[in-house]
Structures are given as structure tokens and as C-alpha cells.
PANUZA-613447 format. One record per residue (C-alpha): residue in one letter; x, y, z. Coordinates in nm, 3 decimals. Each point is the difference from the previous one (the first is absolute). Layout:
SITE   code         u         v         w
SITE      A         X         Y         Z
...
//
This chain:
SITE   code         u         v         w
SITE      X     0.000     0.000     0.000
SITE      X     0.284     0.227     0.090
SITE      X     0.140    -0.057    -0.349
SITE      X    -0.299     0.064    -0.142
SITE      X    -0.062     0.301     0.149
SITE      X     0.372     0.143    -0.080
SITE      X    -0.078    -0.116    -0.352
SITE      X    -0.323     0.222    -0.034
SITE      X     0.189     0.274     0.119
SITE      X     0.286    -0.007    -0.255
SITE      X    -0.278    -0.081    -0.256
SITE      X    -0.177     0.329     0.118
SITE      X     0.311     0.226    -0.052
SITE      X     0.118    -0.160    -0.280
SITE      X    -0.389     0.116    -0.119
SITE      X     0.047     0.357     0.085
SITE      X     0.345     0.020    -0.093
SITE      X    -0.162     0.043    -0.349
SITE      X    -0.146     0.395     0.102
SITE      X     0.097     0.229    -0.264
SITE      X     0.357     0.168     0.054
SITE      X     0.036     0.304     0.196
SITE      X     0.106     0.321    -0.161
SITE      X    -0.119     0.180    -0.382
SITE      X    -0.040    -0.228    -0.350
SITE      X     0.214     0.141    -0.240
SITE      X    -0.116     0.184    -0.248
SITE      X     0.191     0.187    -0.251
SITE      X    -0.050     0.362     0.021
SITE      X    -0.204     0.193    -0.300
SITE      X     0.198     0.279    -0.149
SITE      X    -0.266     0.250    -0.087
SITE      X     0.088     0.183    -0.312
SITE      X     0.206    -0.367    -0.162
SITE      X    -0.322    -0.111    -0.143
SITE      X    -0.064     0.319    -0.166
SITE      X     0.340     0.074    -0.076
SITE      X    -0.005    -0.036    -0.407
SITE      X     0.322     0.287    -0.113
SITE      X     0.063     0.008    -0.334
SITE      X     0.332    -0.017     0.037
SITE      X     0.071     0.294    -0.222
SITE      X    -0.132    -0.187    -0.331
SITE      X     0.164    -0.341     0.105
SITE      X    -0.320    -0.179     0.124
SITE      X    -0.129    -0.232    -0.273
SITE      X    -0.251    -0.276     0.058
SITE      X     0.078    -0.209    -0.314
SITE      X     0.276    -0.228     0.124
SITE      X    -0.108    -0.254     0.264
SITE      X     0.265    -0.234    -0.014
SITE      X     0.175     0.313     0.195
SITE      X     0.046    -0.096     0.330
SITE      X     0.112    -0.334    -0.119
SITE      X     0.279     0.125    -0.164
SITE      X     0.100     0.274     0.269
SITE      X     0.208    -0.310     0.145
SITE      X     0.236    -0.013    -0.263
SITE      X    -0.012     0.360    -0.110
SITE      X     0.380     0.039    -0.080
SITE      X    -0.027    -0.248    -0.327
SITE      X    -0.169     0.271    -0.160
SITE      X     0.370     0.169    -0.019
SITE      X     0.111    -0.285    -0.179
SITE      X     0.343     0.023     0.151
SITE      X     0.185    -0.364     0.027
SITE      X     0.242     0.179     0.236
SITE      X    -0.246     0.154     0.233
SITE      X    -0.192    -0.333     0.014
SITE      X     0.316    -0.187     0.096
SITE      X     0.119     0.310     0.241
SITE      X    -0.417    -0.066     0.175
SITE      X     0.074    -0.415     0.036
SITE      X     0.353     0.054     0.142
SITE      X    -0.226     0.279     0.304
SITE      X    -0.232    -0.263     0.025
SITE      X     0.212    -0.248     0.098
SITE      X     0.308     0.136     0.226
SITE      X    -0.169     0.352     0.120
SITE      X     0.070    -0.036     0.397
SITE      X    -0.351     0.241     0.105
SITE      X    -0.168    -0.241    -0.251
SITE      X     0.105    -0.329     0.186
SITE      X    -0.047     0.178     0.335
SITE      X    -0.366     0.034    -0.112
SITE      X     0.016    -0.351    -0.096
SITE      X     0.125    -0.085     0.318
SITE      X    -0.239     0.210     0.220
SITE      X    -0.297    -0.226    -0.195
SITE      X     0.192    -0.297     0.123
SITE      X    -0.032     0.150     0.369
SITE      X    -0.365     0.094    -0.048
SITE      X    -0.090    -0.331    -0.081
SITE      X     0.167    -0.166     0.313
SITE      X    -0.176     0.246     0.186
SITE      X    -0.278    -0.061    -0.094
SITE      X     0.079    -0.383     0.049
SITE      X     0.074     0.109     0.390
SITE      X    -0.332     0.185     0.012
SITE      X    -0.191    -0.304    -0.117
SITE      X     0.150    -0.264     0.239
SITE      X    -0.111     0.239     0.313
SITE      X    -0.309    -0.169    -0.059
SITE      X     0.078    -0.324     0.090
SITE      X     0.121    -0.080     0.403
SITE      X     0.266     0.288     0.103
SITE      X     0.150    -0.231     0.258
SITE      X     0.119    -0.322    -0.089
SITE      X     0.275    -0.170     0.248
SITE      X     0.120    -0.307     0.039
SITE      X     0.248    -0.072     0.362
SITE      X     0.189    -0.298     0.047
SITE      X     0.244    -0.115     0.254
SITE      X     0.161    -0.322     0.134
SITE      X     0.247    -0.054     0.307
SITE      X     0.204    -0.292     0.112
SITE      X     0.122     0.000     0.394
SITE      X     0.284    -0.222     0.124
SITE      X     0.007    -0.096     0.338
SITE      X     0.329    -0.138     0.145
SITE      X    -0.072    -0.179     0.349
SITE      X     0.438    -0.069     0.086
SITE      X    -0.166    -0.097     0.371
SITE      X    -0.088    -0.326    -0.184
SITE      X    -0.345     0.011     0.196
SITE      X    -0.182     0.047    -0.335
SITE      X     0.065    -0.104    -0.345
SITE      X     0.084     0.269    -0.243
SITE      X    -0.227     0.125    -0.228
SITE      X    -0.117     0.229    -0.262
SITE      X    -0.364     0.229    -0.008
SITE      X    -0.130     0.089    -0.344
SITE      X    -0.311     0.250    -0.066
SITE      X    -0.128     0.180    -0.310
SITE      X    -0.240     0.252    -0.056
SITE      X    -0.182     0.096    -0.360
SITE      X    -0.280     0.275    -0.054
SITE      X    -0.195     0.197    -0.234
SITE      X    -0.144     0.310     0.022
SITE      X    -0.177     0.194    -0.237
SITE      X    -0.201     0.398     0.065
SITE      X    -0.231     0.098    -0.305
SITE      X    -0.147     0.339     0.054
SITE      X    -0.323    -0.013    -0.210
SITE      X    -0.039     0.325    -0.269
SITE      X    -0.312     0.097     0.205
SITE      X    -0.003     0.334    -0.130
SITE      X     0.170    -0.042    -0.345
SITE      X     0.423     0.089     0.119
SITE      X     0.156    -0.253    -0.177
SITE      X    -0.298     0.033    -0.338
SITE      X     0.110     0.388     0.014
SITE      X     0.355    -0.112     0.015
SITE      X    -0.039    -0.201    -0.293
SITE      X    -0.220     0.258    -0.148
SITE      X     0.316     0.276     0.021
SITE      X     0.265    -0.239    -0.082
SITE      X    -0.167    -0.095    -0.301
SITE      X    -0.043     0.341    -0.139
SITE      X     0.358     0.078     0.105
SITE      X     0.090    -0.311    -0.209
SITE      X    -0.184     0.136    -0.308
SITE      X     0.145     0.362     0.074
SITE      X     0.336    -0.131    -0.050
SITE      X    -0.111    -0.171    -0.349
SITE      X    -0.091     0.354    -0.112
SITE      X     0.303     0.183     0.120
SITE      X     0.215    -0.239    -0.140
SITE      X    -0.210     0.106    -0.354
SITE      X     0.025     0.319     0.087
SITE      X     0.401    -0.058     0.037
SITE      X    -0.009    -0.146    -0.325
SITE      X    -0.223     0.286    -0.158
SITE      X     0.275     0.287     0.128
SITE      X     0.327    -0.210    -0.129
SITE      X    -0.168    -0.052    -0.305
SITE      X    -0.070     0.397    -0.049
SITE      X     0.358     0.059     0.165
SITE      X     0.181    -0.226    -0.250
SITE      X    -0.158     0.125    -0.329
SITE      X    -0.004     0.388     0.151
SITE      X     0.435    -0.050     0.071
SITE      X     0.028    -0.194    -0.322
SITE      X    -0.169     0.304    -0.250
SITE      X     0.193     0.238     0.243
SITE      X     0.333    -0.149    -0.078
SITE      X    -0.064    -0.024    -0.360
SITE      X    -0.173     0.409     0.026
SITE      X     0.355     0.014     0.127
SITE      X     0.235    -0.108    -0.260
SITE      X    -0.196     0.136    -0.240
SITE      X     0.043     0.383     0.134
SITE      X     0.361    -0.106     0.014
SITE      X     0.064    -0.108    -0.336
SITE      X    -0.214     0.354    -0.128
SITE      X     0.246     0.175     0.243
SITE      X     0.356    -0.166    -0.176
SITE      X    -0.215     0.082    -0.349
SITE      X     0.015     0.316     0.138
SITE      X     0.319     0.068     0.092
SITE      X     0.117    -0.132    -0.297
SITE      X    -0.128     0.271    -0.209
SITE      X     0.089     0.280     0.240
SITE      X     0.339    -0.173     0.018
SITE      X     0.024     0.060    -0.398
SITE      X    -0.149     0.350     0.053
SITE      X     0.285     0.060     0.276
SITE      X     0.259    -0.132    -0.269
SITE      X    -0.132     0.264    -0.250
SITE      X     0.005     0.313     0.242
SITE      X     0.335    -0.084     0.112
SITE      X     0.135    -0.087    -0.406
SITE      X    -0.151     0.325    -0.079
SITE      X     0.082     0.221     0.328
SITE      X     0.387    -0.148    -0.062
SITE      X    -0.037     0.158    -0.344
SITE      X    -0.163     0.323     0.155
SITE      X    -0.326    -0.060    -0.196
SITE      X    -0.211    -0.001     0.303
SITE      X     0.053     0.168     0.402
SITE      X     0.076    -0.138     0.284
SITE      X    -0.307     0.036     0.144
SITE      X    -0.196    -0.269    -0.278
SITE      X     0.294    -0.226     0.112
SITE      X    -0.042     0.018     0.317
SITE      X    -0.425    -0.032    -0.013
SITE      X     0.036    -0.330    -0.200
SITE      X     0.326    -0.102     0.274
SITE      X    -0.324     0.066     0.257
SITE      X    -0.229    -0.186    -0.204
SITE      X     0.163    -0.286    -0.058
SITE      X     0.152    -0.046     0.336
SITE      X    -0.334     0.058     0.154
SITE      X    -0.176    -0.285    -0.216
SITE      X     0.289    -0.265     0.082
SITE      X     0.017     0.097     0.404
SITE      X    -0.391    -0.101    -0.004
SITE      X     0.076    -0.335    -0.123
SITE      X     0.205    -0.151     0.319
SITE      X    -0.361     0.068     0.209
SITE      X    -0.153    -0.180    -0.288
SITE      X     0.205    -0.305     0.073
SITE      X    -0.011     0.035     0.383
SITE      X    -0.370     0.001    -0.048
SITE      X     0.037    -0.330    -0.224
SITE      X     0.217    -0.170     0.250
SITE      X    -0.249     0.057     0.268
SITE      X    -0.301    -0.147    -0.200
SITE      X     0.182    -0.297    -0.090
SITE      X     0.109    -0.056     0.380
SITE      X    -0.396     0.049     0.143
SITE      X    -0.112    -0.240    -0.314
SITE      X     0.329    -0.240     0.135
SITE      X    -0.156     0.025     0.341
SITE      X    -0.361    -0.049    -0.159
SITE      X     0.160    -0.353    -0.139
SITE      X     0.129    -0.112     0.332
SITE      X     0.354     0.085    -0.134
SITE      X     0.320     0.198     0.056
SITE      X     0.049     0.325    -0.126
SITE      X     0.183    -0.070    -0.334
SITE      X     0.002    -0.194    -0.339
SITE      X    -0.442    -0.113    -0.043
SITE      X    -0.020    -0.222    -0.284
SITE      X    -0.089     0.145    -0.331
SITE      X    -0.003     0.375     0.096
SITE      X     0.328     0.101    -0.185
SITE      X    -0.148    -0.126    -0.292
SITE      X    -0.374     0.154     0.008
SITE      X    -0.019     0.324    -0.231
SITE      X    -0.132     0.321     0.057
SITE      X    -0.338    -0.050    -0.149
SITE      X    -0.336     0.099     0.168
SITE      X    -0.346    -0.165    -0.072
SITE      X    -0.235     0.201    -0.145
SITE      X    -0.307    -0.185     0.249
SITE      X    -0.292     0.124     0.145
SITE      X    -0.245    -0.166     0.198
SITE      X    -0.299    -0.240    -0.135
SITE      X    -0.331     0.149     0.014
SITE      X    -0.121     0.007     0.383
SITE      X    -0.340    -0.138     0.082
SITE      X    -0.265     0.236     0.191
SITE      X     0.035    -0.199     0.326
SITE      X     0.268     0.138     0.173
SITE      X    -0.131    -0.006     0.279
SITE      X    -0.009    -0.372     0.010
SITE      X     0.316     0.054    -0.101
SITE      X     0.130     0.212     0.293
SITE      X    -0.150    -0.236     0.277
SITE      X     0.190    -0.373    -0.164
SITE      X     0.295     0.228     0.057
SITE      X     0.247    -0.239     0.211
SITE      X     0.060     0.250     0.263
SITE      X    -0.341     0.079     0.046
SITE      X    -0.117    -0.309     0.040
SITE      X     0.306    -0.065     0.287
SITE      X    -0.134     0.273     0.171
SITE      X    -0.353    -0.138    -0.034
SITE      X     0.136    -0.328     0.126
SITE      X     0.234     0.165     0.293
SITE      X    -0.334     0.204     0.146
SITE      X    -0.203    -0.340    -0.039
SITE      X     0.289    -0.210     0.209
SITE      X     0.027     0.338     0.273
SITE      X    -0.412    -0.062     0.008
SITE      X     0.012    -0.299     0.145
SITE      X     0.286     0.051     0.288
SITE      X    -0.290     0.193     0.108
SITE      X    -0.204    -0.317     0.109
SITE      X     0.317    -0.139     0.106
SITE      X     0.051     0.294     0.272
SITE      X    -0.332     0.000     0.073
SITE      X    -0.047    -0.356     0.089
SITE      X     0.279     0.041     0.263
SITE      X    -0.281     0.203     0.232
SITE      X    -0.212    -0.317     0.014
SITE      X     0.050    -0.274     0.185
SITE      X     0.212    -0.283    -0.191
SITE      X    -0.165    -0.351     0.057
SITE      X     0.174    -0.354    -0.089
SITE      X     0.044    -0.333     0.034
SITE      X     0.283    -0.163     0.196
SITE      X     0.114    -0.379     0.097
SITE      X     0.262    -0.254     0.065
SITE      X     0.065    -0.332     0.069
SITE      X     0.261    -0.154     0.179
SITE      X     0.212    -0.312     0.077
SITE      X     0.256    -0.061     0.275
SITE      X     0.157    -0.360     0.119
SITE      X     0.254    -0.118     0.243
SITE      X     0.169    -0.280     0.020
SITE      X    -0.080    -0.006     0.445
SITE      X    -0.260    -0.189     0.073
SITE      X    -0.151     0.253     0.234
SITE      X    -0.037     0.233    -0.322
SITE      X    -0.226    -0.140    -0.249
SITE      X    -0.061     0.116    -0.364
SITE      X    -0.227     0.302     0.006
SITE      X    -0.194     0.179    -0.311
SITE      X    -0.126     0.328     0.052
SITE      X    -0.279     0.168    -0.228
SITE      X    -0.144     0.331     0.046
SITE      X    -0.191     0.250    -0.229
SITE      X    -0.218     0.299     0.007
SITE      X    -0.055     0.359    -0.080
SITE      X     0.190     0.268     0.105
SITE      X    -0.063     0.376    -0.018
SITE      X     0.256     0.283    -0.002
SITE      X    -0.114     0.387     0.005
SITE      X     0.253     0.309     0.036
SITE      X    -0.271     0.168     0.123
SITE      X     0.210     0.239     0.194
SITE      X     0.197     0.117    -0.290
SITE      X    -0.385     0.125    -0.168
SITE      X     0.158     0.381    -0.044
SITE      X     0.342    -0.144    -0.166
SITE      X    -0.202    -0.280    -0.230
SITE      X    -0.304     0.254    -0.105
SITE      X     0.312     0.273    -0.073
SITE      X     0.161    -0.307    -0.241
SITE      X    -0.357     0.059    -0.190
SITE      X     0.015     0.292    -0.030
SITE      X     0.366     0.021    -0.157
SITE      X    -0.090    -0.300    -0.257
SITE      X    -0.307     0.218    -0.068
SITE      X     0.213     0.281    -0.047
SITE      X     0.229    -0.191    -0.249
SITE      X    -0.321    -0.143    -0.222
SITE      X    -0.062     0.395    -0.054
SITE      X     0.356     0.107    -0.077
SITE      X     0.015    -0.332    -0.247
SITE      X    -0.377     0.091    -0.177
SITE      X     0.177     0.373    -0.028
SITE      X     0.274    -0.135    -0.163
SITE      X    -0.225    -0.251    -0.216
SITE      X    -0.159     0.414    -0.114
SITE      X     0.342     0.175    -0.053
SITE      X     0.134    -0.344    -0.205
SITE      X    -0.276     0.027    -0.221
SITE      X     0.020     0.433    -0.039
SITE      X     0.385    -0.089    -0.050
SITE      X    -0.063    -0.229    -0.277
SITE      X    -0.278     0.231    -0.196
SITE      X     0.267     0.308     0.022
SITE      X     0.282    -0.231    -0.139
SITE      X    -0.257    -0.123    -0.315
SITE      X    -0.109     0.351    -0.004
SITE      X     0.394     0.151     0.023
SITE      X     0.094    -0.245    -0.286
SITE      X    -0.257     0.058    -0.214
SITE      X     0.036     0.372    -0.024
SITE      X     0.380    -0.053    -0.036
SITE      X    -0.045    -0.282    -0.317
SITE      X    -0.270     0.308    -0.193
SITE      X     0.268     0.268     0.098
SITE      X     0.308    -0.165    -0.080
SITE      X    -0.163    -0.087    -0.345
SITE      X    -0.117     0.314    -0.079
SITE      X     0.364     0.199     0.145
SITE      X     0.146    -0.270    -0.259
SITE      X    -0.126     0.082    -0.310
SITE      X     0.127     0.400     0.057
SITE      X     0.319    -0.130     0.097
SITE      X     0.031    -0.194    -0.289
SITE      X    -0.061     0.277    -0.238
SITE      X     0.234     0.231     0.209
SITE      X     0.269    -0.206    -0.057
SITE      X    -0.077    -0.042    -0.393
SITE      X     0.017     0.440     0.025
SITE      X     0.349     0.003     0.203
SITE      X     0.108    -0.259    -0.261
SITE      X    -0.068     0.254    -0.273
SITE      X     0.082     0.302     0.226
SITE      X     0.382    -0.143     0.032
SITE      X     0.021    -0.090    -0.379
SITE      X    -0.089     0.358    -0.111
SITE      X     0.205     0.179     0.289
SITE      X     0.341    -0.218    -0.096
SITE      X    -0.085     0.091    -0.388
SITE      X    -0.087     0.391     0.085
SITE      X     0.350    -0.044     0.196
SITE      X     0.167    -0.163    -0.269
SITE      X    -0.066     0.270    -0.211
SITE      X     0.080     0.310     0.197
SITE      X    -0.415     0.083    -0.002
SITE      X    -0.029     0.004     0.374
SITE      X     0.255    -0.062     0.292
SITE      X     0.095    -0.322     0.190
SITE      X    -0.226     0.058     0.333
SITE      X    -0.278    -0.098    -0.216
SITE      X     0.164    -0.332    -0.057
SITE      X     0.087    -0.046     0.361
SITE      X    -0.328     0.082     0.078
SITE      X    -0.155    -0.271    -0.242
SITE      X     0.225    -0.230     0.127
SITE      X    -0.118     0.046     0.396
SITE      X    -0.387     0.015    -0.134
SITE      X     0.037    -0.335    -0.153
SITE      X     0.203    -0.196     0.233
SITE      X    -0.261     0.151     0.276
SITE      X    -0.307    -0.085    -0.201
SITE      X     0.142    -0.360    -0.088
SITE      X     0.049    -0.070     0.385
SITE      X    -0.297     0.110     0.080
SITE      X    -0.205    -0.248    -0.265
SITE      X     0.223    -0.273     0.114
SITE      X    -0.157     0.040     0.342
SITE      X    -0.300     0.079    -0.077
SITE      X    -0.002    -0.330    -0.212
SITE      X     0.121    -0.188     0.326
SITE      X    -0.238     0.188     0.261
SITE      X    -0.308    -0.129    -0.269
SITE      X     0.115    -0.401     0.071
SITE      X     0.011     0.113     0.366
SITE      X    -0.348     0.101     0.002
SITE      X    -0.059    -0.318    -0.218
SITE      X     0.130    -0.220     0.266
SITE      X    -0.156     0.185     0.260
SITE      X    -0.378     0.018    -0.112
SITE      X     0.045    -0.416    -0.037
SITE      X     0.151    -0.026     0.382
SITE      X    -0.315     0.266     0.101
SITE      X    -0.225    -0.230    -0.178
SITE      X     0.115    -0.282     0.199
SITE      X     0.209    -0.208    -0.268
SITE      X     0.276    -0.143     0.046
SITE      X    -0.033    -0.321     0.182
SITE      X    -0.116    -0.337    -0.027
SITE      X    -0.141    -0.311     0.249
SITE      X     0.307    -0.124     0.137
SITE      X     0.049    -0.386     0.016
SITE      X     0.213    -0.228     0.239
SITE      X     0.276     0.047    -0.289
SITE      X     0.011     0.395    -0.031
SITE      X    -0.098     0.102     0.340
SITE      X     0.395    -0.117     0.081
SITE      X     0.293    -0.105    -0.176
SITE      X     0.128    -0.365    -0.058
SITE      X     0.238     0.059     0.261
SITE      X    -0.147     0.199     0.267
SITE      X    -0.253    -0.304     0.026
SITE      X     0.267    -0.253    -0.005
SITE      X     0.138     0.218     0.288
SITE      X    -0.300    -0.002     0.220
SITE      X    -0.085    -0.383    -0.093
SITE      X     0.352    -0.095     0.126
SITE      X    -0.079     0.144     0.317
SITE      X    -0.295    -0.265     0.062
SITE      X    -0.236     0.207     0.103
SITE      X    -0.242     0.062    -0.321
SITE      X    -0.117    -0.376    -0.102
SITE      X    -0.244     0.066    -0.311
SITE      X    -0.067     0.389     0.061
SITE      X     0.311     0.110    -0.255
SITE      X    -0.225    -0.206    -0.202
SITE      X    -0.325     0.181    -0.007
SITE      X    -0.139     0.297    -0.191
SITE      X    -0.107     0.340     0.191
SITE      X    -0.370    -0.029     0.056
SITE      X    -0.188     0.279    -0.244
SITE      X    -0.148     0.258     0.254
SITE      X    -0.367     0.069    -0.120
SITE      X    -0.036     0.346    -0.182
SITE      X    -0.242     0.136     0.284
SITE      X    -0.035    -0.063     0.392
SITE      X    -0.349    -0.029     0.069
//
């Protein structure tokens, strides 16, 4: 009857164990003006392609650039913040695999000892002997999730788990952008340089002509010693130039997971710049904007914060479980027999002293839900300012190109028909100097125009949220980091499995 009785009982809190959790459901914050939030995009918006956000994950093969391609696989692979995100994934998941197993018995101990006594009687009044006795017992304490800990526990962990999926996009999404942005900066690069030797070439040869002629007292010293200026001007610009080139190649080096130096098949790219432009944009950006990988890790971070609150809060009510053991002991004396000890029932622990302290922990997790749903609200204003930013810097670019282009063409024509006038005595030689600075300014200046246009290329797709792709067991780590942490024992079959796909909305 007694066992009955203390079976009923578990039954019973086993029963209401099953309450719903303490503490707020999750549910993702509405961003009032998102749904209404349809921007042109200064003429870029176009609803006619909508196989878009399909290929927003492989954006950069619309350069068509074998080089950049190879530079992207080679990030992919040996970038350290990328396997760090990796990594961190690898984390979240054990986490989440401690977080689980709270719901199962907390305590679980086994104690064991034995003994052996000698006695040594040298009175000869009794015989020697020996005394053996061994004890063996189990105990186990299960504190039932009566009003939903360990289920909030699980409940955080998990979205902490997918969080760490969607940074480690996100990671992936930024080296992407980083990579292609260093690679068209470097080549922006050596292009100004080679217009700058062109350049100082031809005031070189001017230079040569004033000094032939001032040597023959044709010309003053003063035209000699504007084109000395001139040229020596030009060629002092070109060592920043190269410092500038030697610093891109070193942050696209560290980008690789390299040394600064030697990154295979740079010395051998040209100078070239695509002519690209975006494809048409559909007229959802919106949707856009909020499958944005750090948008939804902030979603994911205030959902996980959410439920510490129920943790906390579960802390100022009393916590109600289950213990037992059972017990074995023997001796070898005959005045000791074998004894087995079994013992069970519930047990009830309450801080209820502590109420201020636990109802203040609350009120702090509280206090961190808010701070992580105001972060959820700045990610997402963040991430329409940098589609907005891009988008206004792709039209302008464009536009600033095409004057550029046909201000070059005029200082082209401007230095042919001062050098002729020159030549033949129709007008004097500041006219050619000043032909010469106008188009070795104006040629700069379309050279980086060109390269701030791919910028705003690459940075409209990033904005967008290209960039990345699922990652599987094979690209969320290198070969060899896996083979690192498998060697250590500790993984068994998780190296093994896929990231879980987070679902595109908390509900």
C-alpha cells in the first residue's frame, strides 16, 4: 500500500509537470513600416525576374572572373573568422545537447567500496584472521520540469543553436562582399598606376623637349622648369599608388587565411574592369531585407534571450522532484549480515528567502529580451539604409560615369591641339602643361569612378542579403580542422552532420 501510494504521488507530479512553461512565447517582433516599405530604389526595382533571390547566392559569377571565383573558394575554405563561425555552430549544437539532457535525472551516482582487515593474534589465544566487507549504492535525484526550466532551457538553447547557423551565413555573406570589394580595389589600383607611368611618360618626353630646346635658348627657364614640376609631380604620386596596392593585396592575403606576400595568380591578373551592373531587382525588398542573415540572428538571439526569461522566473517557485537509492552492504562477520537498503520519495527545495534577488534576475533577463527586440529594430533599419546607400551609389556612379567618360575623350583632344598650337609657335607651353594635368586628373578620376561603381555593385548584392549558401558537414569546416577535433575523441558522428536549416520565421 505504501508503494502504491508513493507511486500515485510521482504519477501525480509527473501529471502536472506538464503545466505550460513559465515566462513569454516568443514571438518575433513586427516592424511597422517593413511591410509597407516598397522604395524604388532610384529606378532599380523591377518585378520581372523571379529567379532573383535564387541567384543572389552566387552573385559574383555574374563578373565572370575565373580569378575572383578561385580568390572566393580559397576565403571559403582557410578564412580564420569564417571557421570560427563554423566552430561557434559546433558549440551551439553541444549546447544545446547539454540543455536537452537536463531533462532527464540531474543526479545520477553510483558509490562503491570494499575493505579487507587483518587481525594478527601473536598471544596465540586466537587464530589469525582476516575481515572482509563491501558496500555498493545507487542514487539518483530527478527534479521534475514542473514549471517548464529545463523546456525553456531547451527552448533558448535551441534558438541560440539556430542563431549561430545564421551568423555563420552572415560571416560568409561579409567575406564574400570583402573578397570581391579588395579584389576590384586592387585591380582599380593597378589600373590608376599604369595611367599614371602612361603619364609620366609623355611629360617625361615633354621634359626632354623643354630642356633640348631651353639648352638651345628656344624656350625660358621658366617652361623648363613647369614641365620639371609636372613631371616630377606625376611620378612622386605613383609610390602612394603602390603602397596603396601593397596594402590591398596584404588585407585580400589576410582575407585567404594567408601571409602577407606572393597570392596565387594576382601578378598575372590585368588591369581590366567589368562593365556589370546588377540584374533587375524584384518589388519585394522587403522580403528581401528581413531573410537578411543578420537579421534573422538577431531575430533568433531576442527569441533565445525570451526564454531565459522563464528560466529566471521559474527559480521563484518552488522546485519539486523525485529522488531514490538503493543500497547493498556485506561483511564477511557473522554478526553483520548482508543488508539492502531502498528508499524513494519527493523532495522540495524553495529559495524562498532570496524572493528580492530571484524576482531582480527577472527583471534583468526581461531587460535583455528588450535590448535584443531593439536590436532585432536597428538590424533591420541598418540593413534598409545599406540597400538604400547602395542603390543610390550604383544610379550615381553610373550617371558621374558617362560625364567622366566624355571628359576624358575632351582632355584627350585638349592635349593634342595644345602640343600642336605649341609646336607651332601659335600659343605658349603652359597650355600644354595644363592639358597634360587636365587629362592625367580626369583619367584618375574615371578610373575610380569605374572602381567605386563595382563597389556599389558588390555592395547592393551583400545589402540584399547574397552571398551565402546552406552550409553542409563538408563546408562548414575544413578537411583538417575536422580531422583535428575527431582525433580528440570527443565528436563521434556530429563532424558528420549537416547544420539544421533554421525556419525563415519564429512564430
Amino acid at each position: 500500500m505504501r508503494l502504491a501510494r508513493q507511486l500515485t504521488l510521482a504519477l501525480a507530479l509527473l501529471t502536472t509537470a506538464a503545466c505550460a512553461p513559465l515566462g513569454p512565447d516568443f514571438r518575433e517582433p513586427e516592424v511597422d513600416w517593413l511591410a509597407a516599405w516598397q522604395p524604388s530604389l532610384y529606378g532599380q526595382v523591377d518585378g520581372s525576374d523571379p529567379a532573383f533571390e535564387d541567384s543572389l547566392a552566387r552573385w559574383w559569377t555574374r563578373f565572370e572572373d575565373p580569378q575572383l571565383a578561385s580568390l572566393l573558394a580559397l576565403a571559403h575554405r582557410d578564412n580564420p573568422g569564417l571557421r570560427t563561425a563554423g566552430l561557434r555552430v559546433l558549440e551551439a549544437r553541444a549546447a544545446l545537447g547539454i540543455a536537452s539532457g537536463s531533462r532527464y535525472p540531474q543526479l545520477q551516482r553510483i558509490e562503491g567500496s570494499a575493505s579487507i582487515a587483518g587481525v594478527d593474534d601473536s598471544s596465540g589465544l586466537s587464530p589469525d584472521r582476516s575481515d572482509t566487507s563491501a558496500s555498493l549504492g545507487l542514487s539518483l535525484a530527478w527534479e521534475l520540469d514542473f514549471w517548464g526550466r529545463f523546456r525553456r532551457a531547451v527552448e533558448s538553447a535551441e534558438a541560440a543553436s539556430f542563431a549561430s547557423i545564421t551568423a555563420q551565413r552572415d560571416a560568409q555573406l561579409l567575406l564574400t562582399a570583402e573578397v570581391a570589394a579588395r579584389y576590384y580595389d586592387y585591380k582599380t589600383t593597378l589600373r590608376r598606376i599604369r595611367v599614371a607611368r602612361e603619364n609620366v611618360r609623355v611629360q617625361a618626353r615633354s621634359l626632354e623637349i623643354t630642356t633640348r630646346l631651353y639648352d638651345e635658348g628656344q624656350t625660358s627657364e621658366l617652361d623648363l622648369q613647369q614641365a620639371k614640376v609636372q613631371y616630377l609631380g606625376t611620378r612622386a604620386g605613383i609610390p602612394s599608388l603602390e603602397i596603396a596596392l601593397a596594402r590591398q593585396r596584404n588585407a585580400l592575403a589576410a582575407l585567404l587565411g594567408r601571409p602577407p606576400g606572393d597570392i596565387p595568380g594576382l601578378e598575372t591578373i590585368d588591369d581590366s574592369l567589368p562593365a556589370v551592373a546588377p540584374e533587375a531587382i524584384p518589388a519585394l525588398p522587403a522580403q528581401l531585407l528581413a531573410r537578411r542573415p543578420d537579421v534573422r540572428t538577431a531575430a533568433w538571439q531576442a527569441a533565445a534571450q525570451s526564454a531565459r526569461i522563464g528560466i529566471a522566473a521559474a527559480d521563484l517557485y518552488p522546485a519539486i522532484g523525485l529522488a531514490g537509492s538503493v543500497g547493498w552492504s556485506g561483511s564477511s562477520l557473522a554478526l553483520s549480515p548482508d543488508r539492502t537498503v531502498l528508499a524513494a520519495g519527493p523532495t522540495l527545495r524553495w529559495n524562498i528567502l532570496n524572493y528580492g534577488r530571484l524576482e531582480n534576475a527577472v527583471r534583468v533577463e526581461d531587460a535583455r529580451l528588450q535590448q535584443a527586440l531593439e536590436g532585432y529594430r536597428a538590424a533591420v533599419l541598418t540593413a534598409a539604409r545599406e540597400i538604400d546607400d547602395a542603390a543610390v551609389q550604383l544610379v550615381k556612379t553610373a550617371e558621374r560615369q558617362g560625364d567622366l567618360d566624355a571628359s576624358l575623350d575632351a582632355a584627350e583632344r585638349s592635349l593634342a591641339l595644345a602640343t600642336r598650337r605649341y609646336q607651332e609657335g601659335y600659343s605658349g607651353f603652359q597650355r600644354v602643361l595644363d592639358a597634360q594635368r587636365a587629362l592625367a586628373a580626369q583619367a584618375d578620376r574615371a578610373i575610380s569612378n569605374q572602381g567605386d561603381h563595382l563597389q556599389a555593385v558588390i555592395q547592393l548584392y551583400a545589402a540584399l542579403g547574397g552571398g551565402w549558401e546552406p552550409a553542409t558537414a563538408e563546408t562548414l569546416l575544413p578537411a583538417e580542422t575536422r580531422e583535428q577535433l575527431r582525433a580528440r575523441g570527443a565528436w563521434d558522428n556530429l563532424l558528420d552532420a549537416a547544420p539544421a536549416d533554421p525556419p525563415a520565421h519564429h512564430e
